[in-house]
N, C-alpha and C positions, 0 to 999 in steps of 0.2 A: 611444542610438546606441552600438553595439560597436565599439571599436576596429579596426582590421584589420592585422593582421600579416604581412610582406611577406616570403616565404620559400620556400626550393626548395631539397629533402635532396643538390641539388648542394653546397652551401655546407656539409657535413659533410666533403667530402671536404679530406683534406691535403696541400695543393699546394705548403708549402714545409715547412723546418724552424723557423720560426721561430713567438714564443708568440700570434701569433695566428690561428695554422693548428694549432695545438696539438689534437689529439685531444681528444674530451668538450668541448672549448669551446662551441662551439654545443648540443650537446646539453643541457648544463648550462641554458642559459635556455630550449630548446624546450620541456623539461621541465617548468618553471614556469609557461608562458605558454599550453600548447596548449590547457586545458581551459578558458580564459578568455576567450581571443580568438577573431575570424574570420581563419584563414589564408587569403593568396593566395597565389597564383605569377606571379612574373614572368619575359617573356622576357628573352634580352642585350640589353643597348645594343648598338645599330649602330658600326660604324665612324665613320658621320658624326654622332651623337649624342656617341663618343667626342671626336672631334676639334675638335669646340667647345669644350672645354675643354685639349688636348693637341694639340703638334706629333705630325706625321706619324711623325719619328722615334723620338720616345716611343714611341709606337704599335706602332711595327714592331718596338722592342727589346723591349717585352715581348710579340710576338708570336711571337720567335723559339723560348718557350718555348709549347707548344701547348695545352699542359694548363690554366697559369696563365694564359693569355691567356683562354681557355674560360669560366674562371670568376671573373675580373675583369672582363673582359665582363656577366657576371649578375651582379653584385653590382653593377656600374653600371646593368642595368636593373632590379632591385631598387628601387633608388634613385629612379629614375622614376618608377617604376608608385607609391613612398611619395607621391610631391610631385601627382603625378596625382592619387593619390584624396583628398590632401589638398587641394588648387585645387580640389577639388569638395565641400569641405564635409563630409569625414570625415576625423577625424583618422588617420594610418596610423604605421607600423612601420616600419625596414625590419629584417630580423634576417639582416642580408648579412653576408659576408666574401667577400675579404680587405676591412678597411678602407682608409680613405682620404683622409685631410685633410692624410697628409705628402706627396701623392703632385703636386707644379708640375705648370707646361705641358712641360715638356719633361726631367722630371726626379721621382726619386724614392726613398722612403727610409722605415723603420719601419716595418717590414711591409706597408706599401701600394705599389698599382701607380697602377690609375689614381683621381682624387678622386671620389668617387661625389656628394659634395653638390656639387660644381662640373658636371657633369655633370647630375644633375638641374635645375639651377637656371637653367643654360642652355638646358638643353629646354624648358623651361617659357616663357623670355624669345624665344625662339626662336621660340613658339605666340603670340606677344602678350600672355603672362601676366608675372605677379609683377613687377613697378616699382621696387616697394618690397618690400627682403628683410630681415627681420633674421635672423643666421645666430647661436645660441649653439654655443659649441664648449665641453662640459664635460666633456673629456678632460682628462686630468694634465696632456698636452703639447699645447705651443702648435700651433693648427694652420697650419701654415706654409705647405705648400700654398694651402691651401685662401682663404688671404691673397693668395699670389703670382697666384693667375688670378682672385680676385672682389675682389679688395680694393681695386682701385682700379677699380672699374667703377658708375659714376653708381644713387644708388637702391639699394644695398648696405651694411648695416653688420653690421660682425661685433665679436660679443666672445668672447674666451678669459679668463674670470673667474680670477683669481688673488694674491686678497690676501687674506693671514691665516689664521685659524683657520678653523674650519666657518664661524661668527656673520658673519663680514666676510667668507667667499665668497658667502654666501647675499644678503646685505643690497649688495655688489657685480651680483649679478644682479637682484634688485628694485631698484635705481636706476637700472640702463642702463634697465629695462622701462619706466619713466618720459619716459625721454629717449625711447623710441623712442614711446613712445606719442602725444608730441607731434609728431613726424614724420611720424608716418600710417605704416601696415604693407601690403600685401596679402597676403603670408605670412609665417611663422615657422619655423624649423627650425632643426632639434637634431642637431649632431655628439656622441652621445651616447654619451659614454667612462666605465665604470663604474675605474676604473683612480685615482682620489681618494680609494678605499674604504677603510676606517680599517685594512684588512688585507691589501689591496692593494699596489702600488707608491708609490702617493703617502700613505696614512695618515693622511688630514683626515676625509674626510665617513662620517656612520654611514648605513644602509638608509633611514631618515626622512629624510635628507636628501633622497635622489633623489624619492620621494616629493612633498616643497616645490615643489624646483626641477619637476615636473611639473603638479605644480599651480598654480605662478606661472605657466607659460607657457598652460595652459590655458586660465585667466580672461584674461592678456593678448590673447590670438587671439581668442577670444570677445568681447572689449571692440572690439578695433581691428580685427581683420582676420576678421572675418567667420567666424569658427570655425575659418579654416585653418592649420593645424599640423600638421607629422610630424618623424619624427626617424630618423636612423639609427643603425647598431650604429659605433663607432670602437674603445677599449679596451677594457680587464676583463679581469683575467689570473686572478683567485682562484677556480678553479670552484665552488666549496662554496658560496659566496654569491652567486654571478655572476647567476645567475638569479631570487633573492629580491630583490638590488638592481634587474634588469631589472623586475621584475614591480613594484615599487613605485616605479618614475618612472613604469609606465604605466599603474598604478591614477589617479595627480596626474592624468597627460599627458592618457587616455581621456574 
């Protein structure tokens, strides 16, 4: 089974000034991944696809810009189209920007506008899917968002893993997998922030890491949740690596 890669050469474009609109970003992991993967394309999220997870006002404030609304829209339907073909039994990608796990209901910050995995997640429960979610958030930063609108919603648990060294983030992510495994899943997903990278901003995990961590979540989805799994893009600022590390959580993840 080939992984599939969720992506549209809109998300090359630079919609703000900030690093993760940064020029070559994207490229940096297209790079790595094209000749490996099956790419799609996804449309934008709807309005009302957005607003299940966002007030109207949110909505409108980042609509006043038309560009950035344009293509936070598609990186929220990116998002979808991952959890879509994931609920069916293939694992997916998404390779969106802008990210999104800082991005509340009615509020937002660190690059992000609206939360792309709060939005998928709700389309999904939306259709009578996913019950049971487990969300890993392995970005640097906590995702806060992404807490504020799913975190207290019945049938959801999230981790933002963050204790220690490489040895005790890793061995913190295989023991939540445990707990959750006892719980029963129907999916799994990945706010998946290369931004940990030992040359990165945060300075813990090597390439082989992401690797683990996608092969932990793999065998998990495959054990409990029927194979389904995908994960989105969140951080990663170091392009030189940016896309060796992508390409090796989804050597594990695939």
């Amino acid at each position: 089974m080939v992984l599939k890669v969720v992506y549209h050469e809109m998300y090359k474009i630079v919609y703000a000034s900030d690093p993760a609109a940064k020029a070559g970003r994207i490229e940096s992991i297209y790079d790595a991944l094209y000749k490996h993967f099956e790419f799609v394309e996804p449309k934008p999220a709807t309005e009302e696809d957005i607003r299940r997870a966002h007030t109207q006002r949110h909505i409108d404030s980042i609509k006043s810009d038309k560009r950035l609304y344009e293509v936070a829209a598609l990186s929220a339907g990116g998002a979808i189209l991952a959890a879509e073909i994931a609920y069916g039994g293939e694992p997916a990608f998404g390779l969106i920007r802008p990210p999104g796990h800082h991005a509340s209901r009615d509020s937002c910050w660190g690059f992000c506008f609206f939360n792309n995995m709060a939005i998928a997640i709700l389309k999904l429960r939306s259709e009578g899917k996913a019950e049971k979610v487990f969300i890993l958030d392995f970005d640097l930063h906590f995702g806060d968002g992404t807490v504020n609108i799913l975190g207290g919603l019945p049938g959801i648990s999230i981790l933002n893993p963050n204790h220690g060294g490489r040895k005790e983030y890793l061995e913190e992510i295989s023991e939540k997998l445990k707990v959750e495994a006892a719980r029963g899943c129907d999916i799994v997903a990945c706010s998946a922030g290369f931004d940990e990278y030992e040359l990165d901003w945060g300075g813990r995990l090597k390439t082989e890491d992401y690797n683990t961590i996608g092969a932990m979540v793999k065998e998990f989805s495959e054990k409990f949740c029927s194979g389904r799994r995908f994960a989105i893009l969140e951080g990663g600022y170091y392009h030189r690596d940016l896309g060796k590390n992508v390409k090796a959580f989804l050597d594990g993840f695939g």
